[in-house]
C-alpha positions as CSV (number, residue, x, y, z in Angstrom):
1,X,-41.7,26.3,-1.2
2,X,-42.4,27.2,-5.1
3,X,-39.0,25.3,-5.9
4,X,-40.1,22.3,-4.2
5,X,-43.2,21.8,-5.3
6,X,-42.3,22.5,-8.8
7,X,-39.5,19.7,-8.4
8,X,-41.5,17.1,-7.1
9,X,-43.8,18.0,-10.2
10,X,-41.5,16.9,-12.5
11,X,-39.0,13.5,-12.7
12,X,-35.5,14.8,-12.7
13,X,-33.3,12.8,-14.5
14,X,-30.4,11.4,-12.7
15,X,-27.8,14.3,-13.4
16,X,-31.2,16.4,-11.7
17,X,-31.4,14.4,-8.9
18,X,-27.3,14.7,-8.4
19,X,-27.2,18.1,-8.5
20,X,-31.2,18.4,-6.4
21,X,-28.7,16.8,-3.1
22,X,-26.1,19.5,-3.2
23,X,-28.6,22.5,-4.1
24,X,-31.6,20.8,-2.6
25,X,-31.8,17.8,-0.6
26,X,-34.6,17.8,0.9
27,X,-36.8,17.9,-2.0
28,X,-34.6,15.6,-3.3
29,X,-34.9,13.3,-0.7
30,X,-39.0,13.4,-0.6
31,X,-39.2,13.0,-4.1
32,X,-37.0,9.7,-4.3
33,X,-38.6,9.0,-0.8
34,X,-42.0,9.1,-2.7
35,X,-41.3,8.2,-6.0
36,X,-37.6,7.4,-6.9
37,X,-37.5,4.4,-5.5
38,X,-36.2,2.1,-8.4
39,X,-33.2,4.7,-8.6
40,X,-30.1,4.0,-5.8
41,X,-28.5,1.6,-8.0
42,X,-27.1,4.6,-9.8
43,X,-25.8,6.4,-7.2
44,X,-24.6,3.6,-5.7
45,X,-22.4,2.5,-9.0
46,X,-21.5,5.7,-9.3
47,X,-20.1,6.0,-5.8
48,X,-18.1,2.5,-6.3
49,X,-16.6,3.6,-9.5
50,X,-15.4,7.1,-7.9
51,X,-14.6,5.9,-4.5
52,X,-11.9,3.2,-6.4
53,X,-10.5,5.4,-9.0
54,X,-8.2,7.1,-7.4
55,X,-6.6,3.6,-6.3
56,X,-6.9,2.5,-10.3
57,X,-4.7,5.6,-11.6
58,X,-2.6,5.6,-8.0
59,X,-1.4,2.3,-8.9
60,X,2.0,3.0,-10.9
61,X,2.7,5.7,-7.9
62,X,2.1,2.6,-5.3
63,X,4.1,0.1,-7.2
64,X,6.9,2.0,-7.5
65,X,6.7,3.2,-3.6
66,X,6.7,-0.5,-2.9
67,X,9.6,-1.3,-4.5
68,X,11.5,1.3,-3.3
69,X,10.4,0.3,-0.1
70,X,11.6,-3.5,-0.6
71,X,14.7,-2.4,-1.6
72,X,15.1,-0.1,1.6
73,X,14.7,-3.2,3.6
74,X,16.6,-5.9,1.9
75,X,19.5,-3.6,2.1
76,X,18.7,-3.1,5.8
77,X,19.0,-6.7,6.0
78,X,22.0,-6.9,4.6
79,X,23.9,-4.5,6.7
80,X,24.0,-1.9,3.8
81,X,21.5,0.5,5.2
82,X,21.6,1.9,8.1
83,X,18.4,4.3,8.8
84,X,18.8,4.9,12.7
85,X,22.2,7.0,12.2
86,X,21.3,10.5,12.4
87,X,21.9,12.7,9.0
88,X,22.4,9.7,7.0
89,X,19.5,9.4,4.4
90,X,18.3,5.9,3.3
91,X,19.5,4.4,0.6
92,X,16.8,3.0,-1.7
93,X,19.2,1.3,-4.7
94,X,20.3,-2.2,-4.4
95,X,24.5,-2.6,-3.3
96,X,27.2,-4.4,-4.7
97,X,27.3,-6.2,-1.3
98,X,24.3,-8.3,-1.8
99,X,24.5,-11.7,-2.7
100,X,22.8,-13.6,-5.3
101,X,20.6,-15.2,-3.2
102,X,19.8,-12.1,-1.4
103,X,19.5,-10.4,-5.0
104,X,16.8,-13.2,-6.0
105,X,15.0,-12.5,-2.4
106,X,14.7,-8.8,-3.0
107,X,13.1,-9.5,-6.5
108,X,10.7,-12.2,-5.4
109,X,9.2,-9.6,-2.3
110,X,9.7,-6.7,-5.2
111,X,7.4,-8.9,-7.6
112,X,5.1,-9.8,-4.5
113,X,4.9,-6.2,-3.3
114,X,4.4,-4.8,-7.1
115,X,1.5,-7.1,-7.8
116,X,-1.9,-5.7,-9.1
117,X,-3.4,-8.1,-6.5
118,X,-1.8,-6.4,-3.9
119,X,-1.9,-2.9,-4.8
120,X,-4.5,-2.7,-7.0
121,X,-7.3,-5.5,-6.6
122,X,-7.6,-6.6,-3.0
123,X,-8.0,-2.6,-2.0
124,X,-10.0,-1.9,-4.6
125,X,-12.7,-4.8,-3.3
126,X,-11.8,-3.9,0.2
127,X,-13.1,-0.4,-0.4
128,X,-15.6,-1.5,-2.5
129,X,-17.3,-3.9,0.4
130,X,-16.4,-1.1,3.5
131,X,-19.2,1.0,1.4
132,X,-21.3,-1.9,1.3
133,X,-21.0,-2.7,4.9
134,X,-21.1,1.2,5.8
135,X,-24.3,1.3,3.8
136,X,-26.3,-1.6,5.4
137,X,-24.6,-0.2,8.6
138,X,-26.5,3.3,8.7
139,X,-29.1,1.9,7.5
140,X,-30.2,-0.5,10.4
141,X,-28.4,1.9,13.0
142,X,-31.3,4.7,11.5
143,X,-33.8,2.1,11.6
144,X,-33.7,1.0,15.1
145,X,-33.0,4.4,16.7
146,X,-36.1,5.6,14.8
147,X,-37.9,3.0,16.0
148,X,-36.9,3.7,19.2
149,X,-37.8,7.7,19.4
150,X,-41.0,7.2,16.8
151,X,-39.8,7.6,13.7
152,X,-42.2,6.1,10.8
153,X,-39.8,4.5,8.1
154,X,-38.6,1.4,6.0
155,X,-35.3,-0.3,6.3
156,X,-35.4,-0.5,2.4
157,X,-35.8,3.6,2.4
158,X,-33.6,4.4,4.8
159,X,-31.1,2.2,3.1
160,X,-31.9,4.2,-0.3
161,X,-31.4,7.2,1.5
162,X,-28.3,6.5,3.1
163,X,-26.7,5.8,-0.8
164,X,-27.7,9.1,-1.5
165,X,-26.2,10.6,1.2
166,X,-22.7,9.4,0.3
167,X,-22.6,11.7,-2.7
168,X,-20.1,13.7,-1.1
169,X,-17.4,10.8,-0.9
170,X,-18.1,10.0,-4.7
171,X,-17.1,13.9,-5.4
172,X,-14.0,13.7,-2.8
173,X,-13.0,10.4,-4.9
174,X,-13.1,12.2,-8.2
175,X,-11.4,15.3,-6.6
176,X,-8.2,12.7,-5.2
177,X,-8.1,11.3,-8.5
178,X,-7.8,14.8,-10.5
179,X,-5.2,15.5,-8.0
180,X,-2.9,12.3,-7.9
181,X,-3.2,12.8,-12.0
182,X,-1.8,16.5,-11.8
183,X,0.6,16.3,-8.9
184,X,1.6,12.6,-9.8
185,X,1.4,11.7,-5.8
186,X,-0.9,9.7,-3.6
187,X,-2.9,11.2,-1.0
188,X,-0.4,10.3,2.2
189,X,-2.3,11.7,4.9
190,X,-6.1,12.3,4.0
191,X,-8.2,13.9,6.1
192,X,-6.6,15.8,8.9
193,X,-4.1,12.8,9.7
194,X,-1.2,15.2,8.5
195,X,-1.5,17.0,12.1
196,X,-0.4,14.1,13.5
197,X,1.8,12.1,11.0
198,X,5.8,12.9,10.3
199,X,6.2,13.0,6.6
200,X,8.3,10.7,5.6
201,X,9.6,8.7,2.4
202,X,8.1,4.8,2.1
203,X,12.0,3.5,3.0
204,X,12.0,5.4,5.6
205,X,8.2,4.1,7.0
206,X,9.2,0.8,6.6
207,X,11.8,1.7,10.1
208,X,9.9,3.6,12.1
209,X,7.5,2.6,14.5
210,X,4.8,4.8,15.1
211,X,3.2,5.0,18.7
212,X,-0.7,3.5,19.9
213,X,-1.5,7.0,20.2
214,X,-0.2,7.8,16.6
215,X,-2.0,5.1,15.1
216,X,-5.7,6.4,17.0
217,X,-5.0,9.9,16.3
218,X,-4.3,9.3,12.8
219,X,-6.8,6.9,11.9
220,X,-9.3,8.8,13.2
221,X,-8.2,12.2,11.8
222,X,-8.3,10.4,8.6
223,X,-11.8,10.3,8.3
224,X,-12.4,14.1,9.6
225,X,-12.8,16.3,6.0
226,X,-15.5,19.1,4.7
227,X,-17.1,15.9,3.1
228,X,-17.7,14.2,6.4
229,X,-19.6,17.2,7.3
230,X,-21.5,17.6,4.3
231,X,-22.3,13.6,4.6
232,X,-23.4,14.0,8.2
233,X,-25.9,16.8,6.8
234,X,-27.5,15.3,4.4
235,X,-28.2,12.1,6.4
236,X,-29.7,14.2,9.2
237,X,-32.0,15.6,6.7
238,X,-33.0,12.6,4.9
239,X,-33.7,10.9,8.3
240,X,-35.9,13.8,8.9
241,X,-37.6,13.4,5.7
242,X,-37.3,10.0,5.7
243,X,-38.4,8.9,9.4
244,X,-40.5,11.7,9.8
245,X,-39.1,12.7,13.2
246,X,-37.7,16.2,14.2
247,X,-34.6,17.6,13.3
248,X,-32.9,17.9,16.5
249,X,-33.6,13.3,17.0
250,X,-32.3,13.0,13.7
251,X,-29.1,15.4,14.4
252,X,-29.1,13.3,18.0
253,X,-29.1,10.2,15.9
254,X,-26.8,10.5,13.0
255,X,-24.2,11.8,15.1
256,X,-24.4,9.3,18.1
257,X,-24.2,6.4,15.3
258,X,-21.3,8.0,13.7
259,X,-19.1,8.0,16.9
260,X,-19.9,4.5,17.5
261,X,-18.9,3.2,13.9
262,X,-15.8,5.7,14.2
263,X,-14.6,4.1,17.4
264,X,-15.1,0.8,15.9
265,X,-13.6,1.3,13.0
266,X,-10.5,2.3,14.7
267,X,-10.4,-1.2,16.4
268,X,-8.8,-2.9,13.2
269,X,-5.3,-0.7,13.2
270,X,-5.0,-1.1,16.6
271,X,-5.2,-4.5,16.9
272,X,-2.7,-5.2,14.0
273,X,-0.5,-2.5,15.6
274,X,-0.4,-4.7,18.7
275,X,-0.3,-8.5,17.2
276,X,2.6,-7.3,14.7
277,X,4.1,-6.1,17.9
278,X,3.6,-8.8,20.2
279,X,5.5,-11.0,17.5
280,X,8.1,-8.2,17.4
281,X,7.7,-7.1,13.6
């Protein structure tokens, strides 16, 4: 009780307040609940920038995967590469049997494939607009479930809160980033995906077609980590703190919203699984 009342005495500084949610959050949370306001810009920019660097210093690894992958294909095309005989490993380097024009196609989908659009922008925004939308989200799920079991509490705070809470992504994105730097490898299988997904090279994805099942189990595994847990805690105790309802709602709460928007946002792989499918790709 000393600590907190000796924190909310003083006004931490943003590397304060950062480290008050991993030693302290609830503090934490009533202070910038009370009186921090003006602040969740930073933790919000902060969270962008962390969350999209590990595609920015991934992208040589991803552009040279895709052209490996191009290759793979073109020369499956061509009759040179044959992936579904057993013990024969695919060949990834373009064959003397390829025609010019199928030597010009394979450099026009390896310049397509390689650009920073495509491996670099477009996912960087993507992610950059899923934290958005997760954001708002949360926040109105939080807001109209209070509402509905008495909680007391702002949109505009609980939205606040909510970029707070997602600390723990912004450390898992530096954490992928120190990692693809030393090992020199993307993350294939994040999460607990790798339970359910075969290893395998990018050639070799580009021929194998995994099962509805796969794609679920995979996708949702893929969100499953120690910083999923540690997000789901601290939004259970800044809706306590927050919406000023009890600690077994807010647990209730935060956990019934997070299967919905987990089930949801498993909707998306499936249904391009199926459409590429129903045109036979």
């Amino acid at each position: 009780m000393t600590n907190e009342v000796a924190f909310q005495a003083q006004r931490p500084k943003l590397f304060q307040l950062l480290w008050g949610i991993i030693i302290r959050p609830r503090a934490t949370f009533r202070h910038l609940n009370e009186e921090g306001r003006h602040l969740w810009w930073l933790p919000a920019l902060l969270t962008a920038l962390l969350v999209v660097l590990p595609i920015i210093v991934g992208a040589p690894i991803a552009t040279r995967q895709a052209r490996e992958a191009v290759r793979s294909v073109v020369g499956f095309q061509a009759g040179v590469v044959r992936p579904e005989e057993p013990g024969v490993s695919v060949s990834v380097e373009p064959a003397p049997e390829l025609t010019p024009e199928q030597q010009q196609q394979m450099e026009q989908a390896m310049q397509y494939a390689s650009s920073p659009l495509v491996i670099t922008v477009f996912p960087a925004i993507g992610r950059i607009a899923g934290l958005i939308i997760g954001w708002l989200a949360w926040a109105g799920l939080l807001y109209l479930s209070g509402m509905v079991v008495g909680g007391h509490a702002r949109f505009g705070n609980l939205f606040r809160m909510v970029i707070w809470a997602w600390i723990p992504y912004a450390l898992r994105g530096l954490l992928q980033t120190l990692y693809i730097l030393l090992s020199g490898q993307l993350i294939a299988n994040p999460g607990l995906s790798g339970f359910v997904a075969q290893p395998r090279s990018p050639s070799e994805a580009m021929f194998v077609r995994p099962s509805t099942g796969q794609i679920a189990a995979s996708s949702l595994l893929s969100h499953i980590d120690l910083f999923l847990f540690w997000n789901l805690a601290l939004l259970v105790i800044g809706t306590v703190v927050v919406s000023r309802i009890s600690g077994r709602k807010a647990t209730a709460i935060v956990l019934g919203i997070w299967v919905v928007l987990t089930l949801l946002g498993l909707l998306p792989a499936l249904v391009g699984l199926l459409v590429s499918r129903s045109f036979g790709m």
